[in-house]
N, C-alpha and C positions, 0 to 999 in steps of 0.2 A: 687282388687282395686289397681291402675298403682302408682306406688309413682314418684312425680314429679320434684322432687330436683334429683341434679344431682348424682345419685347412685354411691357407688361403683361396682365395678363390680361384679357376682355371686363369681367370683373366687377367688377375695380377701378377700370376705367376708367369703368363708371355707376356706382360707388360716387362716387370724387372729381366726377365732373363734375355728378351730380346734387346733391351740395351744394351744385354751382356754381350751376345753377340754380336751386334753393331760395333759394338766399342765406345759406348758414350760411357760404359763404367769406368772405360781407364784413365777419366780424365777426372775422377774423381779421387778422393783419399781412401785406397785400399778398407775395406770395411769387415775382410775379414778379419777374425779373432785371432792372437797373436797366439794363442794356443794351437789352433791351428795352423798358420801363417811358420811357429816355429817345428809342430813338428813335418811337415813339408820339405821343410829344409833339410830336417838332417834326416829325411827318408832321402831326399834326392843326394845328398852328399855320401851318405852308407851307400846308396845303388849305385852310382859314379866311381866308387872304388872298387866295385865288385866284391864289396862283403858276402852278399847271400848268394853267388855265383857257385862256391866249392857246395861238393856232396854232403859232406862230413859238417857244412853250419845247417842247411836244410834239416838233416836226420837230427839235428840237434836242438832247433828248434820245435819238429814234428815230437818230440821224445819230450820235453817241455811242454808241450799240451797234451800230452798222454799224461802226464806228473799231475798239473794242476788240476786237473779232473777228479784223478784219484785222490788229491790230499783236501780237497774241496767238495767233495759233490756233498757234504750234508748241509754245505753255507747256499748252494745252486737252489739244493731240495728248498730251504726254508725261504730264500728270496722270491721264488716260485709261488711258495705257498701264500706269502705276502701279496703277493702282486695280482695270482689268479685265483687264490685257494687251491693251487693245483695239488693233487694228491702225491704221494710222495711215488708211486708207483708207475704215473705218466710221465715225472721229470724226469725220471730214473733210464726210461724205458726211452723215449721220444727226445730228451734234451742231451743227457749224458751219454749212453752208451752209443748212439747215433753219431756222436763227435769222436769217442774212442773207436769205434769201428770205421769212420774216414779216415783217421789217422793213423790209424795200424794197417789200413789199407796202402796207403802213402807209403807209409815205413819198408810195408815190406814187398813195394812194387818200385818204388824210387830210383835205383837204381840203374834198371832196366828202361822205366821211362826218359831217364837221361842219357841214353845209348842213342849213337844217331840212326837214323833210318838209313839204309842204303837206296839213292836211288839208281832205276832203270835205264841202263846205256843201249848203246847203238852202235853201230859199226864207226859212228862217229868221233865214240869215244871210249873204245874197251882201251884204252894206254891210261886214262885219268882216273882219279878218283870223284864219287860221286855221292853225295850225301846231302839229308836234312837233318840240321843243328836245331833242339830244340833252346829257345835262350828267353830268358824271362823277360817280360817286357817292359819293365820298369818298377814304377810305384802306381797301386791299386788301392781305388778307394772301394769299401766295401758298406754298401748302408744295408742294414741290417732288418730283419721283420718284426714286428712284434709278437707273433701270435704263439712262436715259440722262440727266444727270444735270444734263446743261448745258443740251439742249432742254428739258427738264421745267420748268424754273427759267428759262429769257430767253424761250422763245415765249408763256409768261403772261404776262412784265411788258410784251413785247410791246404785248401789247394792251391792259394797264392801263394804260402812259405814252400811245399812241393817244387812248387815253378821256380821258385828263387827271385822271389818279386819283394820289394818292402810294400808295406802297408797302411794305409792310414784305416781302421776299422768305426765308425758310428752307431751303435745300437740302437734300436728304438729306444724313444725316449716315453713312453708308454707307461713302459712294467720298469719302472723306477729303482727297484730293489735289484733288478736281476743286470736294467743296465749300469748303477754302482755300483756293482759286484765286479763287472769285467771289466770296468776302466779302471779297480783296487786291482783285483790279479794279472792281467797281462803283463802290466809292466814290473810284474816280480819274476814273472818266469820268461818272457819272452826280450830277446834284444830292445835294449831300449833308444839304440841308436837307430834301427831296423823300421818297429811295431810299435804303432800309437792307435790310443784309442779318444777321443774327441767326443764328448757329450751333445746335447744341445735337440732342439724339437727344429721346426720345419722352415723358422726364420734363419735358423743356422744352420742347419743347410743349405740353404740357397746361397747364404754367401761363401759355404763352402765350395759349394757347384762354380764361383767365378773364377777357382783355382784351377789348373793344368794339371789332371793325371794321366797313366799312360791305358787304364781300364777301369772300367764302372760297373760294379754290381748293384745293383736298387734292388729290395725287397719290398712289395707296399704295394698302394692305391695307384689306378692309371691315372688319374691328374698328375700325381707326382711323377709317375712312369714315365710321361713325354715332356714334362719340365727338364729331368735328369736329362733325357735326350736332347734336348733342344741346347741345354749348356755344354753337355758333350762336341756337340756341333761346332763352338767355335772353334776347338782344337782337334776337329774331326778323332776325339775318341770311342777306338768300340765300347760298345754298353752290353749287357747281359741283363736282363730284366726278369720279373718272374713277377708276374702281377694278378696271378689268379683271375676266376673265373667266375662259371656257373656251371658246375660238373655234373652233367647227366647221368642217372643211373636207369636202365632198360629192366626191368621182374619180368623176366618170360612167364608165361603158364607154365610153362614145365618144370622149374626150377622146384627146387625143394625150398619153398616157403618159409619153413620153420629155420632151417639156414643162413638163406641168405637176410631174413630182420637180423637175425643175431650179427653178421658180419657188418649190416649197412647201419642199424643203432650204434655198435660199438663206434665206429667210423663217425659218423655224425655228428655222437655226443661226446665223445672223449673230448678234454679240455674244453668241455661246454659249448662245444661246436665252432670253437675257435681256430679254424685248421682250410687252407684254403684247395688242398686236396680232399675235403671230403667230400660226399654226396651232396649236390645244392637241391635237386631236385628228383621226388621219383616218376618216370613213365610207366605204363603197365596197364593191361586190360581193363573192362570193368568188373567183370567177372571174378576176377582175384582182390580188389581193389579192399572189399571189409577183412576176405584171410588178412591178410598182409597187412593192414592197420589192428586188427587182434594181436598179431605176434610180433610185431613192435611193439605194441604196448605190453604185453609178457614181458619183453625182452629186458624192457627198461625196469620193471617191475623189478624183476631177477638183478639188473645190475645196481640200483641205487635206490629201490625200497619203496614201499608206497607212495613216502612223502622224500624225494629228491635232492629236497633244502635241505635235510636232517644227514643225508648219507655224506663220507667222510670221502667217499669217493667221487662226489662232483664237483668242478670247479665253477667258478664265480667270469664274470665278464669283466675284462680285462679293465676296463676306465668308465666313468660315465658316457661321454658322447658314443664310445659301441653299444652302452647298456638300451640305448634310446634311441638310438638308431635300428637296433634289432627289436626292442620291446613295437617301438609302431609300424612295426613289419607284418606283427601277431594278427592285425587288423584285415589282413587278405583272405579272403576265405571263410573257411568255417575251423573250428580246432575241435578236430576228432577227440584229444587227448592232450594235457597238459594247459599250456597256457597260461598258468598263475607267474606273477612276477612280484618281486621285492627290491623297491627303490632302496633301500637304506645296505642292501647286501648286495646288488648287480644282479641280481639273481631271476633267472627265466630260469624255470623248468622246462625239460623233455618235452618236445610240442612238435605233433605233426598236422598238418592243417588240411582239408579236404576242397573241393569245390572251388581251387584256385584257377583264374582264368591265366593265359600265357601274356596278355597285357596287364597284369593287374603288378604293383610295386613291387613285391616282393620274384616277380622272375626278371625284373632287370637291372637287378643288383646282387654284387655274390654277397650270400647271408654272414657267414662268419659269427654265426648264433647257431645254438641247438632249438633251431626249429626246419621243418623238414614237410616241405608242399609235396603232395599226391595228387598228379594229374591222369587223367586217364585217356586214352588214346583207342580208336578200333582195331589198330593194327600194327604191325611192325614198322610198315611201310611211314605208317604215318608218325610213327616214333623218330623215326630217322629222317624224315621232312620237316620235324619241330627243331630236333637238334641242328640241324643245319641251317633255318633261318637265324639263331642265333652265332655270337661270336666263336670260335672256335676256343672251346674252354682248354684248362691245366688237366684235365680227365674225364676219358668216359668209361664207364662200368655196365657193365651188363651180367644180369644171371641166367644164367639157362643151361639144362641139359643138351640142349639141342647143337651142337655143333656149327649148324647152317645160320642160326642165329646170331651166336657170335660173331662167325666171320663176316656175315652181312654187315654187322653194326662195324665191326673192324674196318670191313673195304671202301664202307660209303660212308667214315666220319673220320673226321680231322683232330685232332687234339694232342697236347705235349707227352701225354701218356694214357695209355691203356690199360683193362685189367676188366677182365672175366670170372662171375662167381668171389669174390673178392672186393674190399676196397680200400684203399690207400696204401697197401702192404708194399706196393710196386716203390715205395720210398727207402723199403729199409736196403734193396738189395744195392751194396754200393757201387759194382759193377756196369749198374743201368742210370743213364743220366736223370737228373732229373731235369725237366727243360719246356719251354712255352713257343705258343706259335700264337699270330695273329693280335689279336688284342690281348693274349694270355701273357703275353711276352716276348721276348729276343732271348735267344741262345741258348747254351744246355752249360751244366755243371755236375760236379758230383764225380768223384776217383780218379779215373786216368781223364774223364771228362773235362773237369774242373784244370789238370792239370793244363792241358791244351786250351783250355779257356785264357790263361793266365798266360801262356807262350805264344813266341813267335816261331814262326817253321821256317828258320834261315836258311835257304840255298845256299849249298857249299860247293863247288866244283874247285879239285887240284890238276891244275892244269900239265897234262907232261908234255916236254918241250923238244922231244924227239922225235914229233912225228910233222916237223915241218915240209917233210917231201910231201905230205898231203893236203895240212892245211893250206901252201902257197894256191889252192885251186879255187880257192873264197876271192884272190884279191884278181883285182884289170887287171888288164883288158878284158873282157867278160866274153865268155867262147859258148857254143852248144856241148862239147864234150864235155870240159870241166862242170857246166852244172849237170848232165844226165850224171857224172860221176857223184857229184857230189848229191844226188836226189839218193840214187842208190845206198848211199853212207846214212844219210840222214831220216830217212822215210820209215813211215810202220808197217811193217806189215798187217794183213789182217789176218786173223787164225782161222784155220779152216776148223770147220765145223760139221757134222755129220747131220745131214738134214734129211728129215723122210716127210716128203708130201703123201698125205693120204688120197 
């Protein structure tokens, strides 16, 4: 995912951070913000007593962001609509109900996830008891996404307050309205000894980055993706990353045409194609290549009207530097359809481009605009030889009747997630993580996911202290019989299994 504020460059970003890790920062005067410097403290002093440890404060905070949703979502909608023109029907759908539906997921799975696991004994130890404690890991920083800006930021804390973790939360600082919004409400409904929220663009972060937390979530651009890492490093903290892609999408012949534009438009273009799961690119015959640019262009037709600018249902691009960063993307190719843009409004229209070559700018960068390159390929094979010399994206998609196809595309391609005949939908289910591999990212989140994200899996053994006739065969003198005895006590078996060679 491209971050759209004016970056530093990769270089200074290992220039300062690798002092950090040296430690020549710490001989300097502490430079971060006493804003954050103070809420740190009284996250780490709240975690040190074990505040957010009981059940009964977790359910209470989770029931707290179920609250402020409902007594807020028209101030979310209208922040929304300021920042992206988003429609009220995308925030509704994609920002709000998406955070209520993690955290009723929480609510009413909580419990149980705080049950310990039993673990697997052996003749070594059927007298003891044997378990994994799940226990939160501390204080979590959570930087947030912009592209949807209210999920990116509540379905992490999500599942940090789950875990019984405090939090320090940063939103993008992008969409202006929607991150003033959460730094006013959290701290009305959420513990404010606990849960802080911390402003600030990419200089404050870094020197947020010089502080000691116990996990890192980053949402964003990979420049920023291995800076976060890189400061993680000095206090060997795990990170969880989600940095988006370039998401192949496969049109078989077979597929039902008319179909699948409808599912792969909606996907593209909702939120003005600002969505780092959606479709970055199509593959597909030549033969199909004018169908399937006709019925895209229907499709859009159908969703937002002749003229696109005018419909109440499109949004706007998020800041100027993505407005300009996507508008000379337009430049690849040829454009089937669309194309027009308006400096004074962010505004690209619905635009799919033809005759894109796979070196040419626009395929080695994830779009994060509603524009939408049509490559064509002879074959399957060679669909899945494109995919693969690239980085392993956040999704790949494919349509087709044909059963063989899909799994082909399934068994010989890598990616954080999957989905056939479909695209992006695999987000709403909150069951399935959502999660990055390779340059897409580190780690998975999302329900019982996110929970375990944010926990440690403590080994518990209670020791019983009546069976020293057997343990005395561990200590010297050291014999043959006591260890065959003790191999016997200790060893796995292997299952047998019923095997038929043909």
């Amino acid at each position: 995912m491209d971050n759209v504020k004016s970056s530093p460059s990769p270089a200074r970003w290992f220039r300062v951070l690798k002092r950090t890790v040296s430690g020549e920062c710490q001989q300097k005067k502490p430079a971060t913000p006493s804003v954050c410097e103070d809420a740190l403290r009284k996250c780490r002093e709240a975690f040190s007593c074990g505040k957010t440890r009981p059940y009964s404060f977790r359910l209470l905070q989770l029931e707290a962001i179920l609250n402020m949703l409902d007594k807020h979502e028209e101030e979310i909608v209208g922040a929304l609509e300021q920042d992206m023109h988003r429609p009220r029907f995308e925030t509704v759908l994609s920002e709000i109900t998406s955070v209520k539906n993690e955290a009723l997921y929480a609510v009413n799975n909580l419990e149980k996830w705080m049950q310990p696991l039993p673990g697997q004994k052996s003749m070594s130890n059927l007298l003891d008891s044997c378990f994994i404690q799940m226990e939160p890991v501390g204080v979590v920083l959570i930087i947030g996404g912009w592209s949807f800006p209210v999920q990116l930021s509540l379905i992490p804390l999500v599942g940090a307050v789950a875990a019984g973790n405090c939090v320090v939360l940063q939103p993008s600082g992008t969409c202006t309205h929607a991150a003033n919004l959460l730094q006013k409400l959290i701290p009305l409904y959420l513990d404010n000894s606990c849960f802080h929220v911390v402003s600030g663009g990419q200089n404050d972060l870094m020197k947020l980055l010089e502080n000691k937390f116990d996990h890192i979530l980053y949402t964003g651009d990979r420049v920023t993706g291995r800076a976060v890492m890189l400061a993680a490093a000095r206090y060997i903290t795990p990170v969880s990353l989600v940095l988006g892609g370039k998401n192949p999408c496969y049109v078989d012949q077979s597929c039902d045409i008319k179909m699948a534009s409808h599912r792969i438009a909606w996907a593209r273009f909702v939120n003005a194609g600002q969505s780092s799961l959606a479709p970055d690119y199509i593959l597909c015959q030549p033969e199909i290549r004018n169908a399937l640019i006709h019925e895209l262009k229907t499709c859009v037709e159908e969703f937002y009207g002749k003229n696109p600018r005018e419909s109440p249902n499109y949004g706007r691009l998020a800041c100027m530097e993505q407005y300009i960063r996507v508008k000379d993307l337009l430049s690849c190719g040829q454009v089937a359809f669309g194309g027009e843009t308006d400096d004074t409004e962010r505004y690209i229209a619905p635009t799919v481009l033809t005759d894109v070559q796979e070196a040419d700018p626009i395929m080695q960068t994830e779009i994060l605009g509603p524009v939408l390159p049509i490559l064509t390929v002879p074959n399957l094979d060679e669909a899945i030889q494109l995919i693969n010399r690239k980085d392993r994206p956040l999704a790949v998609y494919v349509y087709s009747e044909n059963e063989q196809v899909i799994s082909d595309i399934l068994s010989r391609t890598s990616s954080g997630s999957f989905c056939s005949n479909d695209s992006m939908i695999q987000s709403i289910y909150t069951s399935m993580p959502c999660g990055s591999i390779g340059n897409s990212g580190v780690g998975i989140y999302r329900g019982k996911h996110s929970f375990d994200a944010f926990s440690q899996g403590r080994a518990c053994l209670l020791r019983n202290t009546a069976v020293e006739c057997v343990t005395y065969l561990r200590y010297p003198p050291y014999a043959e019989k006591p260890l065959s005895l003790l191999l016997w006590a200790c060893s796995i078996s292997r299952k047998k299994r019923l095997c038929h060679i043909l």
